[in-house]
C-alpha positions in Angstrom: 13.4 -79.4 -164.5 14.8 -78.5 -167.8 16.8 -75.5 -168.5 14.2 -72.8 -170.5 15.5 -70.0 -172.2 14.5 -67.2 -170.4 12.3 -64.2 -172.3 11.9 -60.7 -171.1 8.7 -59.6 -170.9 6.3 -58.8 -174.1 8.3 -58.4 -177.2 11.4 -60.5 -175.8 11.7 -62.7 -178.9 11.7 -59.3 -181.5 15.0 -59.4 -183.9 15.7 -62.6 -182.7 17.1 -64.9 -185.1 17.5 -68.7 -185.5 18.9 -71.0 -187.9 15.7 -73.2 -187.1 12.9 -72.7 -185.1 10.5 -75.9 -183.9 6.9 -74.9 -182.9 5.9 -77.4 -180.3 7.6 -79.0 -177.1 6.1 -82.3 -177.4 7.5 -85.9 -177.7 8.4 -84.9 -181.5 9.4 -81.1 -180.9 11.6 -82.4 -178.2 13.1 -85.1 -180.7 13.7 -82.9 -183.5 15.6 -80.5 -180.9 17.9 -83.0 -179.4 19.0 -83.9 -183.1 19.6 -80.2 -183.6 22.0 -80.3 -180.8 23.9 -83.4 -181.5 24.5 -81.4 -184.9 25.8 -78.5 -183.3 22.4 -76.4 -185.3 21.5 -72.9 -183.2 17.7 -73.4 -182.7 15.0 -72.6 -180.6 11.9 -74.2 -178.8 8.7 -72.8 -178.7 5.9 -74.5 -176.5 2.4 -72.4 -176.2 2.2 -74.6 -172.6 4.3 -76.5 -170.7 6.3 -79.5 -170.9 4.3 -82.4 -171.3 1.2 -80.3 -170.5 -0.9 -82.7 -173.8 -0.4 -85.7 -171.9 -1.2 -83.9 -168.6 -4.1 -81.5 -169.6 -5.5 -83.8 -171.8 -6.1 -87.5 -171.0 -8.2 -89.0 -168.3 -7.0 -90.0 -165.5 -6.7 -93.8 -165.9 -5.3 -93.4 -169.3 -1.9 -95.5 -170.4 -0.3 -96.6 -173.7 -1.2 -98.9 -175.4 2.1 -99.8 -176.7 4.9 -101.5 -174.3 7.0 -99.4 -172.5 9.6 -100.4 -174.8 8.8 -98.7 -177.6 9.1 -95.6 -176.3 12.6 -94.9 -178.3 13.5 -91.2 -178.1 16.3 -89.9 -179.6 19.3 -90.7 -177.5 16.7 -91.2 -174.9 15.2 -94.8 -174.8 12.7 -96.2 -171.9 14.4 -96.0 -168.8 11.9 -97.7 -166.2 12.2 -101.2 -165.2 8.9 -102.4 -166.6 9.6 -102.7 -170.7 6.8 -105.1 -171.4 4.1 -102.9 -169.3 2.2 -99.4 -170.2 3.2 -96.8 -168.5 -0.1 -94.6 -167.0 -0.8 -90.8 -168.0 1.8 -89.4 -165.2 4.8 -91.8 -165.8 4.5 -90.6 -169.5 4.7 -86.3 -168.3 7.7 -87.8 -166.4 9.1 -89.8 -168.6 9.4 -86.7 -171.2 10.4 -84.2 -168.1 13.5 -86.6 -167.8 13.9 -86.1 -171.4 14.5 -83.4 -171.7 16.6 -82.9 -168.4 18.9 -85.2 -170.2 20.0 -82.6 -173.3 18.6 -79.2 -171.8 16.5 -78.5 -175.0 16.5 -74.1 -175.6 12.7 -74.6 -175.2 10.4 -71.2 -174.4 7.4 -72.5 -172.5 4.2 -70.3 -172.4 4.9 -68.9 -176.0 2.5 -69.4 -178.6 2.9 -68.8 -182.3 0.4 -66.4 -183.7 1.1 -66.9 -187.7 3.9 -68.2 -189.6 5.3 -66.4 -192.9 7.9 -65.5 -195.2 9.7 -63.0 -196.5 10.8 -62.5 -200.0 14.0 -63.7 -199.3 12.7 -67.0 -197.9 13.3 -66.3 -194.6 10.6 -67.1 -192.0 8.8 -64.9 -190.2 8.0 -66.5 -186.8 4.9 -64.0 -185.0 4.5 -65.0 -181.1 2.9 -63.5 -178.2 6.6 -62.5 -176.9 7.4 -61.0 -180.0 8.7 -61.6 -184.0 11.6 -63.5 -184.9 13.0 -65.0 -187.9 14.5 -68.1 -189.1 16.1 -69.7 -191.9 13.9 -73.1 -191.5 11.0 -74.0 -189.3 9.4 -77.4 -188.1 5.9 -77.5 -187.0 5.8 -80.3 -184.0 2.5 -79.3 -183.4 1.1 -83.2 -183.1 -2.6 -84.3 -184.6 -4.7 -83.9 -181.6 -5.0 -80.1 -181.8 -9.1 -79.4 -182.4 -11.5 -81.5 -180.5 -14.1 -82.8 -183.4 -17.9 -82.9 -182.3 -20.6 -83.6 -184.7 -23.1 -81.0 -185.7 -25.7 -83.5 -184.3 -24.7 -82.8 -180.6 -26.6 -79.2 -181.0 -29.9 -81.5 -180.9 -29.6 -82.9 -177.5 -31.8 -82.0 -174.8 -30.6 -78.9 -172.5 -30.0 -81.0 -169.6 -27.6 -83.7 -171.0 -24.3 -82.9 -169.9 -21.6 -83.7 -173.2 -17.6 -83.7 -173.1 -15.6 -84.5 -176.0 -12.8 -87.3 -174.7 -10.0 -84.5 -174.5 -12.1 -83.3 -171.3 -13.1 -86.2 -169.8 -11.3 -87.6 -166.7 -12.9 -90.2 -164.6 -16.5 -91.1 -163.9 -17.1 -89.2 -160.9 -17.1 -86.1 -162.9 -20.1 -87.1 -164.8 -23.3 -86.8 -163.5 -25.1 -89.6 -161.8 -26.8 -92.2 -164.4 -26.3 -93.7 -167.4 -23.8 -92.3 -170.2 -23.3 -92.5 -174.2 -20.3 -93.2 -175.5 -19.8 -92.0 -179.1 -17.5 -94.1 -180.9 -15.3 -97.0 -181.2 -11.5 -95.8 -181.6 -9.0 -95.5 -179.1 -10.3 -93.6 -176.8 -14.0 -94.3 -177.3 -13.8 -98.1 -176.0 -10.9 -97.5 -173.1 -13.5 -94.5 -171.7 -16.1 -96.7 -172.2 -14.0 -99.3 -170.5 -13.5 -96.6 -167.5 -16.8 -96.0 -167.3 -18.2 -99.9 -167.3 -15.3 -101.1 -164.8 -16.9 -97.8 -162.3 -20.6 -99.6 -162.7 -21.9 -97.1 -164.8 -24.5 -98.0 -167.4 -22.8 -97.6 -170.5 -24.4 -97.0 -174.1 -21.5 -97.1 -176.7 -22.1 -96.2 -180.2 -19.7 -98.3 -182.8 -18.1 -97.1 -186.2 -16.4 -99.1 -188.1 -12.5 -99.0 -186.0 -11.0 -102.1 -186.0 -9.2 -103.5 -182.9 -6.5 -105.8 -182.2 -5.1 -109.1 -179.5 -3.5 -108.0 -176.8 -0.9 -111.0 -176.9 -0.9 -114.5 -179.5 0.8 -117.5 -179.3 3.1 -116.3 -176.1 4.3 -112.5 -176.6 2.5 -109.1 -177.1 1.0 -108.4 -180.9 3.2 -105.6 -180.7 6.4 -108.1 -180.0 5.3 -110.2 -183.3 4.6 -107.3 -185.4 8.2 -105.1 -184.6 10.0 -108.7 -185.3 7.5 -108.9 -188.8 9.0 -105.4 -189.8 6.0 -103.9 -189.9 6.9 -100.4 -188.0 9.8 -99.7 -190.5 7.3 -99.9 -193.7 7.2 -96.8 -194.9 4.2 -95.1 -196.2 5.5 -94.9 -199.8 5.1 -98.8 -199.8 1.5 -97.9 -199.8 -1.0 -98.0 -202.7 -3.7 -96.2 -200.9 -1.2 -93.7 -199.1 -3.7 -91.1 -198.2 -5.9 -93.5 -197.1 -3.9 -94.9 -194.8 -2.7 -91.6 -192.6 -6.4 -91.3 -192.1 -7.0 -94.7 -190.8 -8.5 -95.0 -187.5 -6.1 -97.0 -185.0 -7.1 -100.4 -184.0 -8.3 -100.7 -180.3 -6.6 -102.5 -177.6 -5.0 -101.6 -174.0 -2.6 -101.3 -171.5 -4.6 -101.1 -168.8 -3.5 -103.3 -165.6 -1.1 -104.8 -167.5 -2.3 -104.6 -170.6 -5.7 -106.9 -172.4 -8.1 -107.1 -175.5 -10.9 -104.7 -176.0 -13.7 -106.9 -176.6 -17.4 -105.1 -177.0 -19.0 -108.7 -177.4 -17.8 -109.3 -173.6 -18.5 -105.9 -172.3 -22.1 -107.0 -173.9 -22.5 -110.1 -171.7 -21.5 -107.9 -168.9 -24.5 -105.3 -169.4 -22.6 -102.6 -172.0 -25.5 -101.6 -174.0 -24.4 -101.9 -178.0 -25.2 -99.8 -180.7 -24.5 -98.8 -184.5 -23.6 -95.8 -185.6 -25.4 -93.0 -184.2 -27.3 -91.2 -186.7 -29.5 -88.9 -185.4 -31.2 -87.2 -182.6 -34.7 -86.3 -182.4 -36.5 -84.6 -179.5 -35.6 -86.8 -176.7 -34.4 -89.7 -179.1 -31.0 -90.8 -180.5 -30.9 -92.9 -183.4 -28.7 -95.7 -184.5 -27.6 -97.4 -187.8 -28.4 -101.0 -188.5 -24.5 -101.7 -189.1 -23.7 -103.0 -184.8 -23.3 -106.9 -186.5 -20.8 -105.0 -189.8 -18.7 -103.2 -187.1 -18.1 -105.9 -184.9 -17.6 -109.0 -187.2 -15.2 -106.2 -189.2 -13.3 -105.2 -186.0 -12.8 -109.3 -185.2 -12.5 -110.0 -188.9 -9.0 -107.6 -188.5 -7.8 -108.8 -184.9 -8.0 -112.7 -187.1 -5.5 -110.9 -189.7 -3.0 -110.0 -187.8 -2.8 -113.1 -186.5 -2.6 -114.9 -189.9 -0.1 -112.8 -190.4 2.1 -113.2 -187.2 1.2 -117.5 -187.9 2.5 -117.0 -191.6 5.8 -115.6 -189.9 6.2 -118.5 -187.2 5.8 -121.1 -190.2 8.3 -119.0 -192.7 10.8 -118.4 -190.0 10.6 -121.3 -187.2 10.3 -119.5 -184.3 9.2 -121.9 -181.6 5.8 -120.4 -180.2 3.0 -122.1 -178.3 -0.4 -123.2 -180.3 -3.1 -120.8 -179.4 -7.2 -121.2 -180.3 -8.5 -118.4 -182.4 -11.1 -116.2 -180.8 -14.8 -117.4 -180.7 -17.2 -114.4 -180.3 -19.1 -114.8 -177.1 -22.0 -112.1 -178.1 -24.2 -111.3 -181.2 -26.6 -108.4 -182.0 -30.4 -109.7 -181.3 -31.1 -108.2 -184.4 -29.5 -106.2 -187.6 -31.6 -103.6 -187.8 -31.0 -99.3 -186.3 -32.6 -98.5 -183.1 -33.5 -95.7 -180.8 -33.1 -94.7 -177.5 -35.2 -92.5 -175.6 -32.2 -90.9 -173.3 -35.1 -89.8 -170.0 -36.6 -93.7 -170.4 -32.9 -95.0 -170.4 -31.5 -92.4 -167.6 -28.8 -91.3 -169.9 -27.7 -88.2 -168.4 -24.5 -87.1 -170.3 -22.6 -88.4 -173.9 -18.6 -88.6 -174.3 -17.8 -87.8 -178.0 -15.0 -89.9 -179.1 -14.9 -88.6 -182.0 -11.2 -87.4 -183.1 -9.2 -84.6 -183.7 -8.8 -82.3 -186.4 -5.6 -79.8 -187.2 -5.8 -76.0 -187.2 -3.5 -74.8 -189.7 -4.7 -71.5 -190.6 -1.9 -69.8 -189.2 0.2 -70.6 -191.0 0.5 -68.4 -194.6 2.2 -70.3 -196.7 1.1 -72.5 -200.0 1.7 -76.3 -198.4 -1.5 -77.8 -197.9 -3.6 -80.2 -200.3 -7.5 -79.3 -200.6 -8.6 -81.0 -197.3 -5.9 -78.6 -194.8 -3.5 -81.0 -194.7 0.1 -80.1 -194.6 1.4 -81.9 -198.5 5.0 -83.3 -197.6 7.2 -85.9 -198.6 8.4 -88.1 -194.9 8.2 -83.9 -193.5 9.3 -81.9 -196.3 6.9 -79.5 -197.8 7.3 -77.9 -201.4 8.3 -74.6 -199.6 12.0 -74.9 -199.0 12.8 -75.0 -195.6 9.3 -75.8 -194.1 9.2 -79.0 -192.5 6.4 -81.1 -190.3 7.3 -83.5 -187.3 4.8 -85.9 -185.5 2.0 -86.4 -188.3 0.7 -90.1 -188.0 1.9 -91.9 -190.8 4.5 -89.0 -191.1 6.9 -91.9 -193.1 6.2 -95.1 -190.7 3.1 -96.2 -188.2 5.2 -95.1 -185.7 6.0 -91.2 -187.1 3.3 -89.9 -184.5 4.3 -92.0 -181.7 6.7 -92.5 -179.4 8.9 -95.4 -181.5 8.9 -93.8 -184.7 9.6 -89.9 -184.2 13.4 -90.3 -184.0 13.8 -91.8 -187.4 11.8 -88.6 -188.8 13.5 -86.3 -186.6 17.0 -87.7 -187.6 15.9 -86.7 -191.4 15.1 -83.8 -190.9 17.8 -82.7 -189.0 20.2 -84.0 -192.1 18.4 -82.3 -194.6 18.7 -79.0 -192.3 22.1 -79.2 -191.2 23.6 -80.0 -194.7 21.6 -77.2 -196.7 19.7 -80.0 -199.1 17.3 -78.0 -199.0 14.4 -78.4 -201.8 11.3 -78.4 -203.4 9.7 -81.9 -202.9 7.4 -82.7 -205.5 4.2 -84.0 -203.2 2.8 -87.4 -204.9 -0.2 -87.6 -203.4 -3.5 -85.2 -202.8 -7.3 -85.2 -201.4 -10.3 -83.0 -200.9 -11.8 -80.6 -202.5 -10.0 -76.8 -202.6 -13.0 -75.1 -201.3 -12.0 -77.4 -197.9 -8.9 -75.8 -197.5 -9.2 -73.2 -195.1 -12.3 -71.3 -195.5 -13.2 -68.1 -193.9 -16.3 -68.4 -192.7 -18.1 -69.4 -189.1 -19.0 -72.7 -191.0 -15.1 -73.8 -191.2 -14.5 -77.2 -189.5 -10.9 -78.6 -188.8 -9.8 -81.2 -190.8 -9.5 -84.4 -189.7 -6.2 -86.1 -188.1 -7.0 -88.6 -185.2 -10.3 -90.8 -185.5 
């Protein structure tokens, strides 16, 4: 296990003082301290869990990444299994940062959590924990996106005796009850649950939105393999037009399951997966759906076809000897265009999985660095409060800031504008929302969004 840095009771962290102070132990906290050590930078770790406790605590039981192994590129700390072109499952990725960590001996506090973050008039930080007050001369949040579960209001509607889990509580079939489930949503999570689900025989209803997916593997090698030789990982957001746009676009989905395939909903629709639109309402018994099934799925394909223009535009340009592939055919349409309705007793649906994102939970922190939707205004970390810094956003400065291939570079940054002193007031070029969004007060406040 790593070495924790041991606190005394209630109120062992009071007067104690850092030159920086990371709140959060994850993949990108961890990063962000082992650069602090190469630098030589006193610091200190806090983690309101344990190690790896996100990946443990919160993903189902079959899950996996959905990126090769090999991209998992920690600082100092790249993949050391023996399967680089394969996923590794929920438990190999709790190890996998365990060893981490045993490999630099982070000062990491597990089982602290930070109560409110502040600032004196001198501009030091005031650090408020359940152990205690402390100060520091700089702070990094490495608190990561998936921090508020996001439901939809609608979910109030639904019959008493409809069992609902958002997809940070689900785990495998066999906790649902028996019969037919809903699946809400199309990301990530929303098709590989729904995936879970099908491959256990359960009747599956998945609602779609408009998230577009990706090939597992064209023309001989893993998308991923084609797009990290295309450059497309080290574009930085600031290449953008549509910058804010793009930190809030929904992932495309794919997986790593058993080696790693497509998602396809047409298939899982020739195999008895009931389609739908968007769900748009409930009523009595009833859940309705938009009539926008045929617009989701054509746009999901219509972006998986992209990608691969784009990886056959490179072949051509560069001569890279790959193998002809056929393009996809789809194997299923929609009956018909228009919304529908399900009576959830007629269909025995006896439970819904909402896969419907996360959402951040900044109010603790009192200081003026947020635009008017909650979200922390930075430049690639760097808020306009000198000193205040952000680790692990998606789309943080690359595609791969919130993941495991990307966090070093942003780490390494920060750690250089830290240890140096450069320390200033970035001008933030971009905003969105509305200020009354910010952080309101009342029962009414919903987190803002992060993760589709």
């Amino acid at each position: 296990m790593s070495r924790l840095v041991s606190v005394p009771g209630d109120g062992g962290l009071d007067g104690l003082h850092r030159s920086v102070v990371v709140i959060g132990g994850g993949q990108a906290g961890l990063s962000m301290s082992h650069c602090l050590v190469q630098r030589g930078v006193d610091h200190l770790v806090l983690e309101k869990g344990v190690l790896g406790n996100e990946w443990a605590d919160r993903r189902w039981d079959s899950f996996c990444l959905v990126t090769p192994n090999w991209q998992c590129a920690l600082p100092g700390f790249g993949y050391d299994g023996p399967d680089p072109h394969g996923f590794m499952l929920r438990d190999e990725i709790v190890g996998y940062l365990r060893r981490y960590a045993d490999s630099f001996h982070p000062p990491l506090i597990e089982g602290v959590e930070v109560t409110r973050l502040g600032a004196e008039r001198g501009g030091r930080f005031v650090v408020r924990t359940g152990a205690g007050t402390l100060t520091a001369d700089h702070v990094v949040v490495a608190t990561g996106p998936y921090q508020v579960p996001l439901t939809p209001r609608v979910a109030e509607r639904l019959p008493d005796d409809v069992v609902q889990v958002h997809s940070s509580g689900y785990r495998n079939p066999e906790q649902l009850p028996g019969g037919a489930v809903l699946v809400v949503g199309t990301g990530q999570s929303g098709c590989q649950i729904a995936e879970d689900l099908h491959l256990a025989g359960r009747r599956v209803h998945l609602a779609t939105g408009s998230a577009p997916r990706v090939a597992r593997r064209y023309r001989g090698r893993d998308v991923v393999d084609w797009l990290e030789d295309m450059g497309y990982y080290r574009k930085s957001i600031d290449e953008f037009d549509d910058a804010d746009a793009v930190r809030l676009r929904a992932n495309h989905y794919v997986t790593g399951r058993d080696g790693g395939r497509d998602i396809d909903l047409r298939a899982f629709a020739t195999q008895g997966m009931v389609l739908h639109g968007r769900l748009t309402g409930v009523h009595g018994g009833a859940v309705e759906f938009g009539d926008d099934l045929r617009r989701n799925l054509d746009a999901a394909d219509a972006v998986s076809e992209s990608i691969k223009d784009s990886c056959d535009a490179w072949i051509a340009a560069t001569g890279v000897d790959a193998p002809h592939e056929d393009r996809y055919t789809p194997v299923w349409e929609p009956a018909h265009d228009g919304p529908t309705s399900v009576d959830l007793a007629a269909e025995g649906i006896t439970s819904v999985v909402w896969c419907t994102g996360f959402g951040r939970d900044n109010r603790w922190i009192d200081l003026p660095v947020f635009d008017g939707r909650g979200y922390p205004a930075h430049h690639r970390g760097a808020t306009s409060f000198p000193g205040l810094h952000f680790l692990g956003l998606p789309w943080q400065w690359t595609w791969g800031s919130g993941r495991f291939c990307g966090v070093a570079g942003d780490a390494e940054h920060i750690a250089g504008l830290v240890s140096s002193s450069r320390e200033t007031a970035f001008e933030v070029p971009w905003l969105s929302g509305t200020p009354a969004s910010t952080s309101p007060s009342t029962d009414e406040w919903v987190a803002p969004r992060t993760v589709a």
